[in-house]
VOBA-1610 file (N, C-alpha, C; in pm, whole numbers, padded with zeros to 5 digits, always signed):
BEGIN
Unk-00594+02389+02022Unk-00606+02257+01960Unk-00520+02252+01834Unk-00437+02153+01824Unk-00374+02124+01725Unk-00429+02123+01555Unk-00416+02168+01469Unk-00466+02147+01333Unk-00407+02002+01287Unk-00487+01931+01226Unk-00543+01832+01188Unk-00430+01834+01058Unk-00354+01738+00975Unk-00253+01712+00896Unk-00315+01652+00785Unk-00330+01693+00633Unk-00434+01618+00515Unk-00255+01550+00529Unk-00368+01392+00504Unk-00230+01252+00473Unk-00235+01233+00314Unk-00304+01310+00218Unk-00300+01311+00129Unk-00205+01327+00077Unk-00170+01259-00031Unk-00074+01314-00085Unk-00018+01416-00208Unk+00097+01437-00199Unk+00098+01615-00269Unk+00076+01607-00398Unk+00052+01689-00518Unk+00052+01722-00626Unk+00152+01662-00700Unk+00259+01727-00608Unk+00419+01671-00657Unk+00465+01511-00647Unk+00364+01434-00559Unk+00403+01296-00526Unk+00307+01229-00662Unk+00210+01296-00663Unk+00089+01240-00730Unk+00215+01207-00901Unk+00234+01338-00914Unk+00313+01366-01069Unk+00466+01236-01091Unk+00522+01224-00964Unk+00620+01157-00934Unk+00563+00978-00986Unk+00438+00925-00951Unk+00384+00824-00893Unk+00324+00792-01077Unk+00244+00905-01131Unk+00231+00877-01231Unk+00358+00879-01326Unk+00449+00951-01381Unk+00601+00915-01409Unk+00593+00767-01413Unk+00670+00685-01258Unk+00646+00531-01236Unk+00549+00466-01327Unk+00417+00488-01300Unk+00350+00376-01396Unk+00343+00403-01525Unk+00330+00502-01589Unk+00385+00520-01752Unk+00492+00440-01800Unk+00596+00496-01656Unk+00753+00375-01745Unk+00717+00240-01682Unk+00631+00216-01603Unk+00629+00078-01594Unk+00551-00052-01678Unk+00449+00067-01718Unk+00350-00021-01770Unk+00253+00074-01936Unk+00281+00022-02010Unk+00269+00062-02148Unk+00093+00081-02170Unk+00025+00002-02087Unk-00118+00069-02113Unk-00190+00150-02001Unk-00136+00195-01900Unk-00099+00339-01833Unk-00076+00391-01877Unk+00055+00386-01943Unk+00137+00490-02021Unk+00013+00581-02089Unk-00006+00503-02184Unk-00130+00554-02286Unk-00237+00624-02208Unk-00288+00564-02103Unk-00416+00636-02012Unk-00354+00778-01977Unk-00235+00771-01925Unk-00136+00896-01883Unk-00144+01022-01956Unk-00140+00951-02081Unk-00111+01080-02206Unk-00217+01157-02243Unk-00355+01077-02172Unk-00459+01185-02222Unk-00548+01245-02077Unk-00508+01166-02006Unk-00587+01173-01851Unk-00548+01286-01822Unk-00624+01422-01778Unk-00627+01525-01727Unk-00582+01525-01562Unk-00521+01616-01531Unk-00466+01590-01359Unk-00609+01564-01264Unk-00562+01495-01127Unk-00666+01486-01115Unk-00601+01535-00888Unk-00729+01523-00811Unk-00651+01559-00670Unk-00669+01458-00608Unk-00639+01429-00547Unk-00650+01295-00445Unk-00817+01251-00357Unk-00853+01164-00386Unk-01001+01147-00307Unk-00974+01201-00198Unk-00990+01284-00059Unk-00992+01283+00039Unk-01060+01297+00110Unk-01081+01203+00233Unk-01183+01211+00326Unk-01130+01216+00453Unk-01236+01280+00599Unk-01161+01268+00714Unk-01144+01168+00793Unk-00989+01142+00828Unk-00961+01022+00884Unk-01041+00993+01039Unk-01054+00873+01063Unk-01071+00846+01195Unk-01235+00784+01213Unk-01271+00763+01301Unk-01454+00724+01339Unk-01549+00797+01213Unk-01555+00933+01204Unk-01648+00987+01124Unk-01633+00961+00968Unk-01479+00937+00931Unk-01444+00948+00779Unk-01499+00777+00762Unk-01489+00687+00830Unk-01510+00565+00813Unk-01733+00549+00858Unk-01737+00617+00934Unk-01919+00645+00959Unk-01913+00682+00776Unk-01901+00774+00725Unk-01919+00860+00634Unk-01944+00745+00481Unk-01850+00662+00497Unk-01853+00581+00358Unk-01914+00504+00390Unk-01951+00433+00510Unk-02046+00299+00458Unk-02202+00379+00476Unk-02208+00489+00558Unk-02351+00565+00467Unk-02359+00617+00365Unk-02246+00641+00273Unk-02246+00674+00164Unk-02254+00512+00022Unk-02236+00411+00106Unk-02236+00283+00020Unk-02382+00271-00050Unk-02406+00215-00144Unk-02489+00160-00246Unk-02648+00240-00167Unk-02642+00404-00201Unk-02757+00503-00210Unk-02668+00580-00341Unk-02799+00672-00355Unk-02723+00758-00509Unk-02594+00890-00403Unk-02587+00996-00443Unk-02453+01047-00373Unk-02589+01205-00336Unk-02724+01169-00356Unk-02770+01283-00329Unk-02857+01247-00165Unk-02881+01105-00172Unk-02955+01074-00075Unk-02864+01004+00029Unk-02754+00995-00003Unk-02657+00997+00109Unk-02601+01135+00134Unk-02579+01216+00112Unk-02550+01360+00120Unk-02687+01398+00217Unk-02780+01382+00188Unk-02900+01451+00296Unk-02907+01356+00434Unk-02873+01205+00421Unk-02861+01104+00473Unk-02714+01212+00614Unk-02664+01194+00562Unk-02544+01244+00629Unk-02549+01366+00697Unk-02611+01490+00646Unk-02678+01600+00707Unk-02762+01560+00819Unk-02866+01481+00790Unk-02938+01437+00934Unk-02828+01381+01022Unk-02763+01301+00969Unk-02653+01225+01096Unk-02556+01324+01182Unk-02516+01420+01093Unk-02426+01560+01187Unk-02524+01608+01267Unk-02633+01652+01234Unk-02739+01685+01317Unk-02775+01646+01442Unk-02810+01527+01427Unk-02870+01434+01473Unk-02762+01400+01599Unk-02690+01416+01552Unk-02539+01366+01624Unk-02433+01455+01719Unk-02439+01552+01652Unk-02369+01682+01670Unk-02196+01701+01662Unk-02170+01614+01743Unk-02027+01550+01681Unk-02000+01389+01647Unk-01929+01369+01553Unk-01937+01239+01507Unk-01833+01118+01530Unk-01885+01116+01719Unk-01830+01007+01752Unk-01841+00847+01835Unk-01750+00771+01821Unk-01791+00650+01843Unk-01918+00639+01998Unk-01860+00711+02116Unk-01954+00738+02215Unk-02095+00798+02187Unk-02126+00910+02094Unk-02233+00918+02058Unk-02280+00840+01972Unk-02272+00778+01909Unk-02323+00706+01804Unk-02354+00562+01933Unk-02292+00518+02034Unk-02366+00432+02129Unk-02465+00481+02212Unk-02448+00605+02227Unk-02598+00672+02336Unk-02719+00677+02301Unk-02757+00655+02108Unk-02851+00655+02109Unk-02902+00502+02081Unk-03041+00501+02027Unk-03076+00354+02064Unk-03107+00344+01896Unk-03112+00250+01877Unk-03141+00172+01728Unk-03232+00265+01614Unk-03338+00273+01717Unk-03439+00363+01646Unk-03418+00523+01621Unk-03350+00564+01720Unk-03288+00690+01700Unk-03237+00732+01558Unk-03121+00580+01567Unk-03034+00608+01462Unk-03096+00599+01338Unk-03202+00527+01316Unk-03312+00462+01194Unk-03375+00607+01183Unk-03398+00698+01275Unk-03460+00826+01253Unk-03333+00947+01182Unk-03232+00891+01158Unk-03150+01019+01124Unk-03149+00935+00972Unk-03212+00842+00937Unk-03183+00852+00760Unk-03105+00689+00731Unk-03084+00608+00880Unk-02988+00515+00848Unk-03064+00382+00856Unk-03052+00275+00751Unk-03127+00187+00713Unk-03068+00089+00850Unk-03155-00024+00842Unk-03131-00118+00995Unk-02988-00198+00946Unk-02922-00257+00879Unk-02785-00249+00817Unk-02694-00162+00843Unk-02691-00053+00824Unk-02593+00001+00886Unk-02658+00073+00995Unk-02761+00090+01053Unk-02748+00094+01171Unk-02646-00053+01275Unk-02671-00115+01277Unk-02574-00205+01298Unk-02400-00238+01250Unk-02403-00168+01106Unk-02291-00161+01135Unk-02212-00021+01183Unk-02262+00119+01213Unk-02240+00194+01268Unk-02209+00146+01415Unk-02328+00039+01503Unk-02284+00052+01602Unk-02122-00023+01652Unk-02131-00126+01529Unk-02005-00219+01520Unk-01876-00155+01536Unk-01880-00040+01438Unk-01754+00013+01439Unk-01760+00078+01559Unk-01823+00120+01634Unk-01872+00242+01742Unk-01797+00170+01862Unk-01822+00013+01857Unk-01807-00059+01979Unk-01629-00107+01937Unk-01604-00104+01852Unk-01482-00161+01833Unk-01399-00051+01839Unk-01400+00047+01784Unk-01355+00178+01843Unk-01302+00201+02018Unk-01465+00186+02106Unk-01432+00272+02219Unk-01367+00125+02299Unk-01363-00033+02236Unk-01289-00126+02326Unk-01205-00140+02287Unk-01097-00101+02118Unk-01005-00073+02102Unk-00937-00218+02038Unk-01111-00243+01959Unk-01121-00408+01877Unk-00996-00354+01694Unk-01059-00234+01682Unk-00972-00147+01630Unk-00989+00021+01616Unk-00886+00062+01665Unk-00840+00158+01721Unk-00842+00265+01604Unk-00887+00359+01540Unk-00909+00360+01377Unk-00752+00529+01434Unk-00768+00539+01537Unk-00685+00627+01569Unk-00517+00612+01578Unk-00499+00506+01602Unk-00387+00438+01598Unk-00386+00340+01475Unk-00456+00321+01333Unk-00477+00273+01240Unk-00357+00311+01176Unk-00293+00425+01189Unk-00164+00498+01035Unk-00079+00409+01104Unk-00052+00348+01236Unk+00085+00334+01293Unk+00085+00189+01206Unk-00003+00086+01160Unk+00021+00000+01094Unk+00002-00054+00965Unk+00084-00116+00896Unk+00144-00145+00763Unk-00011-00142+00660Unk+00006-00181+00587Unk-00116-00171+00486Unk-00203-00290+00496Unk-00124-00406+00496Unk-00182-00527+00500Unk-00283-00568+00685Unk-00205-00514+00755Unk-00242-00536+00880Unk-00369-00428+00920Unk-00343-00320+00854Unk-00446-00210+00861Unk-00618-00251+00819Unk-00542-00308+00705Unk-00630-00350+00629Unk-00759-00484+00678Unk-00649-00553+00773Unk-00741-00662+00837Unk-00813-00645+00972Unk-00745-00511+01029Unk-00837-00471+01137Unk-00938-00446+01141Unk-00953-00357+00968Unk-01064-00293+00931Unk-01156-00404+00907Unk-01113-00506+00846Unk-01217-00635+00810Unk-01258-00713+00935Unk-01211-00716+01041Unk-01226-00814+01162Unk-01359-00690+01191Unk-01407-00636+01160Unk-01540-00515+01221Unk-01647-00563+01146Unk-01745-00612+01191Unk-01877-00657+01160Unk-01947-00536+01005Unk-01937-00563+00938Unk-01963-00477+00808Unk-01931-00438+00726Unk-01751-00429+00738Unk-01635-00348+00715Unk-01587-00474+00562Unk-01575-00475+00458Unk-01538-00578+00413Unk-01411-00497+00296Unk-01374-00567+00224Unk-01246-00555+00163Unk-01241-00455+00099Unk-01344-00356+00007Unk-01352-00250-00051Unk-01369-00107+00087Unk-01448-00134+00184Unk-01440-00049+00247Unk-01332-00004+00310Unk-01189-00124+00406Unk-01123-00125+00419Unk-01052-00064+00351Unk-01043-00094+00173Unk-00922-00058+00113Unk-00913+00156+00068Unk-01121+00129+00050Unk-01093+00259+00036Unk-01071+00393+00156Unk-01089+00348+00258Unk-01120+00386+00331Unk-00973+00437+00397Unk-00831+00328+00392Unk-00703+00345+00385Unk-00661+00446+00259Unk-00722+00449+00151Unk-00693+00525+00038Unk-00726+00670+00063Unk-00850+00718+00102Unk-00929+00824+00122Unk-00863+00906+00219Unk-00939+00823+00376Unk-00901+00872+00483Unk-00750+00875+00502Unk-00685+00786+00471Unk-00536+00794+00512Unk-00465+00842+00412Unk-00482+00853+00344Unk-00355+00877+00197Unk-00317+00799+00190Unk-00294+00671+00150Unk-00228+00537+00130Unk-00218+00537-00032Unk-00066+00550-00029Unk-00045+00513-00148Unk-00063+00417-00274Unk-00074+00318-00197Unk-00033+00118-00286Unk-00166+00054-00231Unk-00276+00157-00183Unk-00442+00026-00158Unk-00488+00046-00314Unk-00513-00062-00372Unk-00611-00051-00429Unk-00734-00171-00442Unk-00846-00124-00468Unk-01038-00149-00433Unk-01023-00284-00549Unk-00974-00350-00553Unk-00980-00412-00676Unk-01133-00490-00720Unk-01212-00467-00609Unk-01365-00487-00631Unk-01493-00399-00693Unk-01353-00265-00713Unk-01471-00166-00763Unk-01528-00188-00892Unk-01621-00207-00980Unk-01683-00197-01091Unk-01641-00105-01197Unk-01638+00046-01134Unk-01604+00143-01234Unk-01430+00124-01291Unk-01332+00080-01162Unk-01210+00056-01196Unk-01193-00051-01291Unk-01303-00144-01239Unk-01261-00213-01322Unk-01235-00225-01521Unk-01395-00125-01520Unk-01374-00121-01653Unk-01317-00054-01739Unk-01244+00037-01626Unk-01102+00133-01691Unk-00997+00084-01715Unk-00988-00055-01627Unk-00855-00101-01677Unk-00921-00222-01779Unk-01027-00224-01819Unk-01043-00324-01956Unk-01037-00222-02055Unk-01044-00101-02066Unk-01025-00004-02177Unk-00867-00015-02161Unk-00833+00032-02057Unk-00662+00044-02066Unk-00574-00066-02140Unk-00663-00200-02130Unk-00608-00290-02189Unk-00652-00325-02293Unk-00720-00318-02361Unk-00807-00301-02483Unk-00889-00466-02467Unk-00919-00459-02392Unk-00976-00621-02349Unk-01140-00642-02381Unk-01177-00730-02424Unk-01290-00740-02464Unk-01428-00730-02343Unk-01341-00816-02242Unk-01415-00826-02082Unk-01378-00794-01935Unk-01442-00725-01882Unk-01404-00644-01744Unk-01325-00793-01674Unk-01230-00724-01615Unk-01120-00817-01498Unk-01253-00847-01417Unk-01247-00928-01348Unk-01295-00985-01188Unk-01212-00919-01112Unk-01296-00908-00991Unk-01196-00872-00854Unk-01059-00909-00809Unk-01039-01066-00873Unk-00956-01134-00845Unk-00799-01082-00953Unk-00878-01106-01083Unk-00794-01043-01213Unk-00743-00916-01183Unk-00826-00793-01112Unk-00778-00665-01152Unk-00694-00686-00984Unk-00679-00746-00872Unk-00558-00723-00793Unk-00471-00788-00844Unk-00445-00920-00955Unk-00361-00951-01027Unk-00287-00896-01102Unk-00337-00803-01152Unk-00311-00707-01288Unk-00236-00560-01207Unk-00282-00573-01122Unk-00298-00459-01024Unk-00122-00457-00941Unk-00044-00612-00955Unk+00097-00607-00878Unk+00172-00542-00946Unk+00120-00535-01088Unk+00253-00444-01152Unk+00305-00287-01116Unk+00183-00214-01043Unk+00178-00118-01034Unk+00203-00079-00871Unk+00295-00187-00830Unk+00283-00106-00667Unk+00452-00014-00675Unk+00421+00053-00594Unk+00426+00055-00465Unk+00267+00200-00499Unk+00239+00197-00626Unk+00157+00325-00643Unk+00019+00295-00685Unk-00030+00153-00618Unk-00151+00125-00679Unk-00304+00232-00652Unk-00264+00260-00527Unk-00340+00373-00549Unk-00373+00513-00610Unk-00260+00561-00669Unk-00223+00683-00775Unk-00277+00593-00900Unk-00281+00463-00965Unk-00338+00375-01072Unk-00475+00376-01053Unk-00518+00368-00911Unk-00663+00315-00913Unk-00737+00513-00933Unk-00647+00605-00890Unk-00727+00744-00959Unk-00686+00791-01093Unk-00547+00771-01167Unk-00536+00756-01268Unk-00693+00676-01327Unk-00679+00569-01326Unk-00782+00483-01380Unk-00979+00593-01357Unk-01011+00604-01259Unk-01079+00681-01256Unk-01092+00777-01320Unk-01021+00867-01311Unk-01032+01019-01341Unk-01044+00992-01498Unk-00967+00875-01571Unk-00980+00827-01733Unk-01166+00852-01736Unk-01190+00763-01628Unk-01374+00649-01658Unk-01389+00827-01657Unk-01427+00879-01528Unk-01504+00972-01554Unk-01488+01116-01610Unk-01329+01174-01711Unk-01341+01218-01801Unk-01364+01160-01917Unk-01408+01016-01983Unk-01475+00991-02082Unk-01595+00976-02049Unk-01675+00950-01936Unk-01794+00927-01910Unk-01938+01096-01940Unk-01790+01218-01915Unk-01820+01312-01955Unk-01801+01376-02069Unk-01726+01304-02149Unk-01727+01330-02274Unk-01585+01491-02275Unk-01534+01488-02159Unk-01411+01545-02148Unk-01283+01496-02223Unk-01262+01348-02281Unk-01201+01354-02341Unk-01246+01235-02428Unk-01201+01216-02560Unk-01294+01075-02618Unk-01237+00940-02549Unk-01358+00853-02653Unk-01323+00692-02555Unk-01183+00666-02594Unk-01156+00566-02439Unk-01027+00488-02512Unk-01064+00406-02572
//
């Protein structure tokens, strides 16, 4: 069997990508100069890496972690065909609330009829990727985006709905009030083709000040 390819991207692209937004943008720049390196989110691409985040959505990261242990279990391998063999209640018995039990089976069914193909997902552009993922009963614009970021290595997605990003780039900007969703993909064009190297830049800022790793901006 073939070994499996991380789409992540390298150390060396990461360093390249930050370079770009420093010279592009002057309150990066500044985040740049104190932000400690950081590695790329990565998760596994395909049916399971996309199962994986929306059971990991809005639980703490300890009760989705045990949440997820029952589901490998429970499951044995983590794919769209198994995840249809069992029945509702099954799935409600491995840890998964009736919400995403449903949307597990969504993606499960769109998968094996090829509503979207999460396997043939890299062969298309960002924008189009992006709407396959949303045409799936559950799947909405943050999951999509991170989910292209994580699982795929995608350079230029960024979550512009996330909360924590957001309020990294109101420090970055010295702004009195967090962007909206709408504001921070606004704010967010200056920085492509590397918006996603911005949206972990931006992170890795929140949560080395959140740890007191480096002081506030």
């Amino acid at each position: 069997m073939a070994m499996s390819v991380d789409p992540s991207p390298t150390p060396d692209q990461i360093k390249v990508a930050r370079a770009h937004l420093a010279a592009v943008d002057p309150a990066l720049a500044a985040i740049d100069a104190v932000t400690p390196s950081f590695a790329w989110r990565s998760a596994e691409p395909g049916f399971a890496g996309l199962l994986k985040l929306i059971v990991y959505q809005q639980v703490s990261l300890a009760s989705a972690a045990s949440i997820w242990r029952r589901v490998e279990a429970g499951l044995g391998e983590i794919t769209a065909p198994a995840i249809l063999a069992l029945e509702d209640l099954d799935l409600q018995g491995l840890g998964l609330s009736r919400p995403k039990v449903r949307y597990a089976r969504a993606i499960a069914e769109a998968q094996v009829t090829g509503l979207c193909d999460l396997n043939a997902l890299r062969n298309l552009p960002d924008d189009e990727a992006a709407a396959a993922l949303m045409a799936v009963k559950g799947i909405g614009r943050w999951t999509a985006e991170t989910y292209l970021m994580f699982c795929e290595g995608r350079l230029d997605m960024f979550p512009g709905g996330d909360v924590a990003l957001q309020e990294a780039m109101r420090w970055a900007d010295r702004a009195e009030v967090r962007p909206n969703e709408k504001q921070a993909y606004a704010r967010a064009e200056a920085w492509k083709p590397y918006r996603g190297v911005a949206a972990h830049l931006l992170w890795r800022c929140y949560g080395a000040v959140k740890t007191g790793e480096i002081p506030p901006i």
